[in-house]
C-alpha positions as CSV (number, residue, x, y, z in Angstrom):
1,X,-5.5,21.8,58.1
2,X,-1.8,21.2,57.7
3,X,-0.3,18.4,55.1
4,X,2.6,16.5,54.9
5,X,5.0,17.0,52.5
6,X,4.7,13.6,51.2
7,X,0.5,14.2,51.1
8,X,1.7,17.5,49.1
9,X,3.5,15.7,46.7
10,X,0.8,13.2,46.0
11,X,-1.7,15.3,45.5
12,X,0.3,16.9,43.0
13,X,1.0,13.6,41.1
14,X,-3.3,13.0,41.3
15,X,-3.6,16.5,39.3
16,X,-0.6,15.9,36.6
17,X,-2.8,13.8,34.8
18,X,-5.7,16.3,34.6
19,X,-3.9,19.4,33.4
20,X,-5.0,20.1,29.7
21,X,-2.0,21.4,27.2
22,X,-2.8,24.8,26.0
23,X,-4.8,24.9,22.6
24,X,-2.6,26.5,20.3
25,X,-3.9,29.6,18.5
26,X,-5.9,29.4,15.1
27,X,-4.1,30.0,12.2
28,X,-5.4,33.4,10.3
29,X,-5.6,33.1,6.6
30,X,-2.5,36.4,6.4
31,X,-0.2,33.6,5.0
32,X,-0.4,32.2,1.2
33,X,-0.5,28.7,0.4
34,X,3.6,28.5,0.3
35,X,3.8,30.2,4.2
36,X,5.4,33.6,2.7
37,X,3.3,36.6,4.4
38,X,1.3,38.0,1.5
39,X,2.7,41.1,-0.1
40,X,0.1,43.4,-1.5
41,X,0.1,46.7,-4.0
42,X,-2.0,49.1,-3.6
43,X,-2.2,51.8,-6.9
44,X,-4.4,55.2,-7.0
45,X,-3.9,56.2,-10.6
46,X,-3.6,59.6,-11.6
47,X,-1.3,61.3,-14.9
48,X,0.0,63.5,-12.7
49,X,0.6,61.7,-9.4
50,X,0.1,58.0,-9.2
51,X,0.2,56.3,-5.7
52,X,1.1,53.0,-4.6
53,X,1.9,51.6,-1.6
54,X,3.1,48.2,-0.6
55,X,2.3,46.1,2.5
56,X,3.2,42.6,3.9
57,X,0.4,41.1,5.9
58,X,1.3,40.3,9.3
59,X,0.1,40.3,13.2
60,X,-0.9,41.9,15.1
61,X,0.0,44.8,12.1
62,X,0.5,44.8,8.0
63,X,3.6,46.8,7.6
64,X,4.5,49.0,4.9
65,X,7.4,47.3,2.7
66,X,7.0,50.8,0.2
67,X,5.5,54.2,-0.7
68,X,5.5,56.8,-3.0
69,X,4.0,59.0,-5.7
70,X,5.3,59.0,-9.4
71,X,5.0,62.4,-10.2
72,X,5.0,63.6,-13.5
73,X,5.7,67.2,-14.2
74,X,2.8,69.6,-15.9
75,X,5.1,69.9,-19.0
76,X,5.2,66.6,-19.8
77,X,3.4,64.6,-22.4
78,X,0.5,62.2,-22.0
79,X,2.6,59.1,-23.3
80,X,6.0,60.3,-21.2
81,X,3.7,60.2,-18.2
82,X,2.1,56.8,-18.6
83,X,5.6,55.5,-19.8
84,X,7.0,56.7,-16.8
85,X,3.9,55.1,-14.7
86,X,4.4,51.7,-16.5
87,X,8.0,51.6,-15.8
88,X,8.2,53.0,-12.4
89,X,5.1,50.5,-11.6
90,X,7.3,47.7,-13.1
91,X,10.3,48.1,-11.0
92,X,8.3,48.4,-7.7
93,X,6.9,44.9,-8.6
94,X,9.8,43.3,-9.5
95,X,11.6,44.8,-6.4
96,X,9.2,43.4,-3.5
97,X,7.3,40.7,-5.5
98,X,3.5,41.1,-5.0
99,X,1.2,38.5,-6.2
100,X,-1.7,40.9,-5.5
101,X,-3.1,44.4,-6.0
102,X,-5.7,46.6,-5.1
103,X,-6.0,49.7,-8.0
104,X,-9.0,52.3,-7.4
105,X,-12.1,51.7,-9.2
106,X,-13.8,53.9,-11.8
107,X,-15.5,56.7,-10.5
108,X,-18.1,59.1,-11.7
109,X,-16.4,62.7,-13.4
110,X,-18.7,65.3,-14.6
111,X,-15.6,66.3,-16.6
112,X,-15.5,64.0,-19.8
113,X,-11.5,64.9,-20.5
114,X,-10.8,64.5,-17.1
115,X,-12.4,60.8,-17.5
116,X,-10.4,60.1,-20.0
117,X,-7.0,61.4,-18.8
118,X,-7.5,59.2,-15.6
119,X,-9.0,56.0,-18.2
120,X,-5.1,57.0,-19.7
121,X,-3.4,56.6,-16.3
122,X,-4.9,53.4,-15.0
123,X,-4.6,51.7,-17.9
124,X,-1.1,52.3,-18.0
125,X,-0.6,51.0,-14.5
126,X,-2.9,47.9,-15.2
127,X,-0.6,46.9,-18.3
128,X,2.3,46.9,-16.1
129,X,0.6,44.9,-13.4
130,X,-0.9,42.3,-15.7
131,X,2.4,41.5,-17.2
132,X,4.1,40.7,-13.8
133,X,1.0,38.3,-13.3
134,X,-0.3,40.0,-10.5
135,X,-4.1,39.4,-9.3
136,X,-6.1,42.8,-10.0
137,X,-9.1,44.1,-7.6
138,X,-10.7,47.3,-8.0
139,X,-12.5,48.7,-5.2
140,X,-14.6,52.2,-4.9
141,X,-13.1,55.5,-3.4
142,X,-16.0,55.0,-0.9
143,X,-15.4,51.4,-0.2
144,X,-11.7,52.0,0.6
145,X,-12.9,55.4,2.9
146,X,-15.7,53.1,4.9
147,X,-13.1,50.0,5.1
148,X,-10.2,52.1,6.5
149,X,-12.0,55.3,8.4
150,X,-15.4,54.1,8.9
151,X,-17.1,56.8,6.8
152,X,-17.8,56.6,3.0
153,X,-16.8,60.3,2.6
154,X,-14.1,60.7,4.6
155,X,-11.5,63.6,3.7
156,X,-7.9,62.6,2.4
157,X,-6.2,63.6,5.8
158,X,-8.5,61.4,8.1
159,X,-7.4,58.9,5.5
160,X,-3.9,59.4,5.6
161,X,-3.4,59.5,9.6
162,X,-5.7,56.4,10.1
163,X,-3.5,54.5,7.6
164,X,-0.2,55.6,9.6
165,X,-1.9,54.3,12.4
166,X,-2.6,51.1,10.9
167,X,1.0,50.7,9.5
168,X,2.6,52.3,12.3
169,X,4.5,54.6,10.7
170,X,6.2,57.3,11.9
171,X,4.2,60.3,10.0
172,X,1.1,60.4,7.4
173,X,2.2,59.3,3.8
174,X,1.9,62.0,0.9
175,X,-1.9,62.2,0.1
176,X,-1.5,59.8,-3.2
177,X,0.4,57.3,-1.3
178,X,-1.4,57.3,1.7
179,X,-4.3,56.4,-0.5
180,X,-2.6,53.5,-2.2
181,X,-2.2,52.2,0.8
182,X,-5.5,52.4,1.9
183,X,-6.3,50.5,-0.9
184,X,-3.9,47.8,0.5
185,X,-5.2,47.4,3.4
186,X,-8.8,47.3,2.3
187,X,-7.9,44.6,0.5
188,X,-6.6,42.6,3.1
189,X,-9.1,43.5,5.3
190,X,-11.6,42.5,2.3
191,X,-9.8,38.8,2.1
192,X,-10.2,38.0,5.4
193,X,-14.3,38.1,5.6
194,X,-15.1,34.9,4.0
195,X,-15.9,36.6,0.9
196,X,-18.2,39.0,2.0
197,X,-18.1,42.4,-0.2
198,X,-15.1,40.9,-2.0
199,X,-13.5,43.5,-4.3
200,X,-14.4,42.9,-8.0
201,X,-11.4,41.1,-10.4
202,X,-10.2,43.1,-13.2
């Protein structure tokens, strides 16, 4: 049945006053309370080769603001390695201002001097985050591996790929790093389930 344009443009002015205005989108909880994206360092201590890593939260992807490992040659001292951890640790936070990290947890070693070398090497990078005034979670090798693979006992390079995929970057970080930023981004991932299997305060 034909209409008239003038029935046509009535018809139209009947239905203006039904159409709905879209619902906007919830807000996620990836911004803090003063609307900046939340920055986040992620730290796998080791004497030899500490990790970090730092993301900003964003959508639909975090993004990797920095990564690297602080390597500390085999002739070195103990205390020139965690002096070098401290300060390196110290520069990266004052350089893209974190309010939050994610540093791995203690972890069972059959070795007793091994145990202690890596008690050396965290506590090193845990002075230097608590005197920027950062928040401090640990949370277990296995917890990071299940958060970001999906498996508990996944290997360092499933890690490493999965994380460039997550950060879309353009190749796998160095095993250390990759793992700091794991960290990261379990984290985040962590802060966004209404608590559940929040990663313990330090």
């Amino acid at each position: 049945m034909a209409i008239t344009p003038r029935q046509f443009e009535q018809m139209q002015a009947r239905l203006g006053g039904s159409k709905r205005s879209p619902v906007p989108a919830p807000e996620t909880s990836l911004r803090t309370v003063s609307g900046k994206s939340q920055i986040i360092i992620g730290v796998d201590p080791s004497l030899r080769g500490t990790g970090f890593g730092v993301i900003q939260a964003g959508r639909p992807f975090a993004r990797a603001l920095a990564h690297g490992t602080i390597v500390c040659p085999a002739g070195w001292e103990h205390s020139r390695c965690l002096a070098k951890i401290a300060q390196t640790l110290r520069e990266v936070v004052s350089l893209h201002r974190p309010t939050v990290c994610a540093i791995e947890g203690l972890f069972y070693a059959q070795n007793l001097q091994t145990a202690l070398i890596m008690g050396e090497a965290r506590g090193a990078a845990l002075v230097a985050l608590a005197e920027a005034g950062l928040e401090i979670f640990e949370i277990a090798p296995r917890k990071v591996k299940q958060s970001i693979v999906g498996y508990g006992a996944a290997q360092k390079s499933a890690v490493g790929k999965m994380v460039q995929r997550l950060l879309q970057l353009p190749e796998p970080p160095a095993p250390d790093a990759a793992d700091a930023l794991a960290l990261a981004l379990a984290h985040l991932q962590a802060s966004h389930r209404f608590g559940l299997g929040a990663p313990k305060k330090v």
